[in-house]
Residue, then its C-alpha position, 0 to 999 in steps of 0.5 A: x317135277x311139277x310141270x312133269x307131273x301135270x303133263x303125266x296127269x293130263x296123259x293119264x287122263x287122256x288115254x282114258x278118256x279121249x278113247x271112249x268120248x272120242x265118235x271115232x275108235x281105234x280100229x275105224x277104218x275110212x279109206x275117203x279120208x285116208x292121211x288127212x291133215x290136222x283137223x278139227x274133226x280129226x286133231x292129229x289127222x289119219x293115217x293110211x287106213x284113214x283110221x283118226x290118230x288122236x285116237x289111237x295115240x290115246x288108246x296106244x298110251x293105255x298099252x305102253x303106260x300100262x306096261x311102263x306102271x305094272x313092269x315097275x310094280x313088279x320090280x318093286x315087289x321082286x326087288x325088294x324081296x330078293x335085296x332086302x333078304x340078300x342084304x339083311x342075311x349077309x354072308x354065304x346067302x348074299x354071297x350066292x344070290x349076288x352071284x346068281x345076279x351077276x349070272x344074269x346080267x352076264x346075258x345081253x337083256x335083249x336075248x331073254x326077251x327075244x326068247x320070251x317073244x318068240x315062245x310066247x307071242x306078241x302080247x302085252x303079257x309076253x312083253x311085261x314077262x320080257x321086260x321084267x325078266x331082268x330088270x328088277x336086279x336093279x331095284x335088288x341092288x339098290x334094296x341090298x345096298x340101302x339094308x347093309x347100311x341100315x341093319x347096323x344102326x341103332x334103330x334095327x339093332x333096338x328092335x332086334x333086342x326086344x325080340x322082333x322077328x326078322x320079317x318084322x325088322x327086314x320090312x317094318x324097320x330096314x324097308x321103311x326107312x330105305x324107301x327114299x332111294x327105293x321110290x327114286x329108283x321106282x320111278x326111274x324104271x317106267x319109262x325104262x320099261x315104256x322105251x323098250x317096249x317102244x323100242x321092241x315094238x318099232x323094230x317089229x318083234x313087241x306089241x303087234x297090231x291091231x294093237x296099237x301102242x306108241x311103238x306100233x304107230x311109230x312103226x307104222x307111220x315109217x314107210x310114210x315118214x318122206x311123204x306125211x311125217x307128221x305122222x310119226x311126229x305124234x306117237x315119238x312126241x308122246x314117248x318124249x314128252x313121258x319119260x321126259x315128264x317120269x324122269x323130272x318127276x324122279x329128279x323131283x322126288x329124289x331131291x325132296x327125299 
């Protein structure tokens, strides 16, 4: 979990710093030096256009770490919101909104963000919609099943007798006390969120260039891949080695909670 953390750390400070220190930008083009090898000058080498890699691995990281964060943010507050009012109501509330989840998971995830992809556009908008559509039923679940257990013990039951609202009881009492499992299951969500939007990207239909996220550069390096696949190396690497590092770092919390 530490040594995820560290590598996350020094991506985080890459993808904002590399991009504005670096003499190259993202979008740069130089046909003399078009698909050179790893040098001093240009780290990860160029790529077709002669556009540096670094660079644009680096400004890649900001798009899909920024979907990957803001995707679980958002689930965060939706989750906690719709499972925690299931859950502390109970009876024909939880009965109805649970069955309104089931509605949704009974759609394949990959139809809503087709749809969404196609009335919106390829923009990192349309992509957070897409994503968040459907994948906060999970942090739901888990806020409703924490609260179920947890609205019967003594604690909420004290705070009830003294005349605590039940907003104050749902979110200062029951929420507090479950945000073990809830920051578990938060971290679990971000490189979820980073691998579909790699996924959607590489096959063609999520972020669109000139944007540059892991997924487009991935994309883009294919039709080299038998000719320079160090190309491709660099943009799946920093896929790997992220959620590598978001999932050791969410083992790591789950353990200490």
């Amino acid at each position: 979990a530490l040594a995820g953390l560290i590598f996350l750390t020094l991506m985080i400070l890459g993808v904002v710093l590399v991009p504005m220190i670096s003499p190259f930008s993202y979008e740069m083009q130089n046909m003399a030096y078009r698909n050179k090898a790893p040098s001093l000058a240009h780290p990860f080498g160029t790529d077709k256009l002669g556009r540096d890699i670094l660079v644009r691995v680096m400004y890649g990281g900001r798009i899909s770490l920024s979907i990957g964060f803001a995707a679980a943010a958002i689930n965060l507050c939706i989750g906690i919101l719709y499972g925690g009012i299931a859950g502390y109501f109970g009876g024909r509330v939880d009965n109805l909104m649970m069955r309104f989840i089931d509605i949704i998971y009974s759609v394949p995830d990959l139809l809503y963000i087709i749809l969404i992809l196609m009335v919106f556009g390829n923009s990192v908008f349309s992509m957070l919609l897409a994503i968040c559509m459907t994948s906060w039923v999970q942090m739901a679940r888990q806020v409703r099943t924490q609260v179920l257990s947890l609205k019967q013990m003594e604690f909420a039951l004290a705070a009830k007798v003294i005349g605590a609202s039940k907003k104050r009881i749902l979110f200062k009492h029951l929420v507090v006390n479950a945000l073990g499992p809830i920051i578990v299951c938060l971290t679990m969500m971000v490189p979820s969120a980073i691998f579909t939007e790699a996924f959607l990207s590489f096959v063609g239909i999520g972020i669109s260039p000139p944007q540059s996220s892991w997924g487009v550069l991935a994309s883009e390096s294919r039709s080299l891949f038998f000719t320079y696949p160090i190309q491709i190396i660099w943009p799946i690497a920093a896929i790997c080695l992220t959620i590598l590092s978001l999932n050791f770092i969410g083992d790591g919390i789950g353990e200490a909670l």
